[in-house]
C-alpha positions as CSV (number, residue, x, y, z in Angstrom):
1,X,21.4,-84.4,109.0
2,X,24.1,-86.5,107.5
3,X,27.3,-87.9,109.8
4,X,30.0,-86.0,107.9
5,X,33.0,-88.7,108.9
6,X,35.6,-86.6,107.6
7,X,35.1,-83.8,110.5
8,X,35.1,-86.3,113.2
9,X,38.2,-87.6,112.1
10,X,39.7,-84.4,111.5
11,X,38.8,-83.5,114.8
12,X,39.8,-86.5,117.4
13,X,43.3,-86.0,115.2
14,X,43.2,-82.5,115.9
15,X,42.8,-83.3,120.0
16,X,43.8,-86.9,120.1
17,X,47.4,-85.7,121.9
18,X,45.3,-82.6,123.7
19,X,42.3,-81.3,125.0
20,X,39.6,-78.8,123.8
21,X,38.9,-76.7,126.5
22,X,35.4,-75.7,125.8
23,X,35.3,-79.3,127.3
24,X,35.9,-81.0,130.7
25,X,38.7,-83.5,131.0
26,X,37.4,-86.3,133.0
27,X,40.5,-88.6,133.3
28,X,40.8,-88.2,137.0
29,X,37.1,-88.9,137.0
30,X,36.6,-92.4,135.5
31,X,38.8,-91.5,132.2
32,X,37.9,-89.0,128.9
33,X,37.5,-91.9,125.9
34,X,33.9,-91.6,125.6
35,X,33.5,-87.7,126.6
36,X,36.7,-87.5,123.2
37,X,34.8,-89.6,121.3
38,X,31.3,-87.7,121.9
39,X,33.2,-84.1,120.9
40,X,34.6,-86.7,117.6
41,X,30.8,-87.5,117.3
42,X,29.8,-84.0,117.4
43,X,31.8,-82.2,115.0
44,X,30.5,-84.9,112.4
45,X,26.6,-84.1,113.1
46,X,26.6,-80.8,115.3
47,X,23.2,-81.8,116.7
48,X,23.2,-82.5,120.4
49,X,19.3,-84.5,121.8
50,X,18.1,-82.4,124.7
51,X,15.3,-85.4,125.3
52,X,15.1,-86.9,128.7
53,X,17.7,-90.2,127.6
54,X,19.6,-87.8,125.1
55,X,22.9,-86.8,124.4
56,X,24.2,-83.5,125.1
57,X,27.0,-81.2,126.3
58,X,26.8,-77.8,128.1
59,X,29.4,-78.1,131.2
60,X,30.7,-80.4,133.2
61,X,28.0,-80.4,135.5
62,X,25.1,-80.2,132.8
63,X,26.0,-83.1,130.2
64,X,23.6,-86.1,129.6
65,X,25.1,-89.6,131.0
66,X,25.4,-90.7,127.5
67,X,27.8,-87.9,126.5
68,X,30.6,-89.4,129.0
69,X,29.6,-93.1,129.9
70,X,30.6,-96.0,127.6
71,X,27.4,-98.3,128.4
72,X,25.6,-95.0,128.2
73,X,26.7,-93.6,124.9
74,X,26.2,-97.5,122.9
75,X,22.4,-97.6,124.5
76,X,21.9,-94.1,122.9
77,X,23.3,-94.2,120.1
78,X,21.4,-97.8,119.4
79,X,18.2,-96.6,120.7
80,X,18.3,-93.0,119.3
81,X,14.9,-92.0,116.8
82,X,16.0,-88.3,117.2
83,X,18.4,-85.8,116.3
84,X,22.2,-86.5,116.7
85,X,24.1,-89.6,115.9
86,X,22.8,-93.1,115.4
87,X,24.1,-96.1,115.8
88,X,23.7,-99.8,115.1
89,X,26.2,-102.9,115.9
90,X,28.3,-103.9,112.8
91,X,31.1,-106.9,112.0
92,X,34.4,-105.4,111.8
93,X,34.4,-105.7,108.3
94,X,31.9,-103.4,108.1
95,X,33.9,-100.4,109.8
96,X,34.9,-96.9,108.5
97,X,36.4,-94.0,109.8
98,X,34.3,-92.2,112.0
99,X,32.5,-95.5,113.3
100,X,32.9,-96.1,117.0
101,X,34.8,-99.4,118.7
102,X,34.3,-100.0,122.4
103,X,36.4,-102.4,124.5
104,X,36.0,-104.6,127.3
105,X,39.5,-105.5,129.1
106,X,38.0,-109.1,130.8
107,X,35.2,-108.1,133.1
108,X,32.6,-108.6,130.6
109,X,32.1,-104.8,130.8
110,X,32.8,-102.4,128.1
111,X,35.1,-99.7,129.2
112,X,36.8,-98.1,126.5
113,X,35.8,-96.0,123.5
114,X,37.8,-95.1,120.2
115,X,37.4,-93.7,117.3
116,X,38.5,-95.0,113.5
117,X,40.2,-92.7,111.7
118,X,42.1,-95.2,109.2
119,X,41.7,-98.2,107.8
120,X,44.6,-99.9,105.7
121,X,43.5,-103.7,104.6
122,X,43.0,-105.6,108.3
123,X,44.9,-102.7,110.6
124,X,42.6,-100.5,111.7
125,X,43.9,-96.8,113.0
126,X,42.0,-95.2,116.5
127,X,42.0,-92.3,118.1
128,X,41.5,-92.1,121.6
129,X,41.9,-90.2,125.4
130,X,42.2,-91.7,128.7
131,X,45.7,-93.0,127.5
132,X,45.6,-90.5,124.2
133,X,46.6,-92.6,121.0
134,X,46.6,-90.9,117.8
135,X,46.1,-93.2,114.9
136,X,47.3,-95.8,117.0
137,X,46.7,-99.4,115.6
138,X,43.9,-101.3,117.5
139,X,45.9,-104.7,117.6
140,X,48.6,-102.9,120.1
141,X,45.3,-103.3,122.8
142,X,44.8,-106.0,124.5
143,X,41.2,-106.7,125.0
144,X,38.5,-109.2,125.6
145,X,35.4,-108.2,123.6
146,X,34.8,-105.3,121.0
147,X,32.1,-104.1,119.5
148,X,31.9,-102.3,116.7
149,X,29.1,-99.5,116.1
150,X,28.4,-97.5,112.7
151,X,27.3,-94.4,113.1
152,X,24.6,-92.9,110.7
C-alpha cells in the first residue's frame, strides 16, 4: 500500500489545535506527539501491524508501544518488513510533507515527534501535540539533535 502524504497532512491540520476522540490524549501521561503523529501516519496508509513489535491502535489500554513512544515508533518504523508505514533515516534535504522529524532537547534522548506538512525553500512547517503547533516553523524549537525519517 502506498503512503498517501496528502491525507496525513490533511489530517494532523485537521487535529493539530484538537483531538480526535476515537483516540486517547496522553498529555498528562508522558505527552500526545508521537500517539498525533501515529493517527497523521495512519490516515496516510490505514494499515495498522498486529505482529508481536507492531504498530497498532484499539484503546488506550490495547495500543502497541510503538503507536505512543518516540524511541518506540523510529525502531518500528526503521525495522518494519510488514504492513503499515516504513521508515528510513534521511538528511534534511531530503524531507517532504508527511515525513516524520523527532527531537532531542539535550539529554541525548529523542523526545519529540512532528510531522511536515510544508516546506517553503529552508523553513520547514510541523504539526504537532503535546504543546499543539499547527504549521508551525521548526526553527522556533530549540533542540539538540533531529532526525529526520521518510516514510514509505
Amino acid at each position: 500500500m502506498r503512503y498517501n502524504r496528502e491525507a496525513a497532512v490533511s489530517y494532523a491540520r485537521k487535529w493539530a489545535l484538537s483531538r480526535n476522540p476515537a483516540y486517547y490524549n496522553y498529555d498528562y501521561l508522558g505527552g500526545d506527539c508521537t500517539n498525533f503523529v501515529s493517527q497523521c501516519l495512519y490516515a496516510g496508509i490505514p494499515q495498522m501491524n498486529y505482529r508481536e513489535y507492531g504498530w497498532y491502535y484499539e484503546n488506550a489500554n490495547r495500543k502497541s508501544p510503538s503507536w505512543t513512544g518516540v524511541k518506540y515508533l523510529y525502531e518500528f518504523l526503521i525495522a518494519n518488513q510488514y504492513e503499515g508505514p516504513r521508515g528510513r533515516e534521511i538528511a534534511r534535504e531530503e524531507l517532504e510533507i508527511g515525513d516524520v522529524i523527532q527531537l532531542s532537547f539535550g539529554s541525548g534522548i529523542y523526545g519529540h515527534c512532528l510531522i511536515v506538512t510544508e516546506i517553503q525553500g529552508d523553513e520547514i512547517l510541523i504539526c504537532a501535540h503535546t504543546v499543539d503547533s499547527k504549521d508551525r516553523p521548526l526553527r522556533t524549537y530549540s533542540y539538540e539533535k533531529a532526525r529526520y525519517l521518510k516514510i514509505y
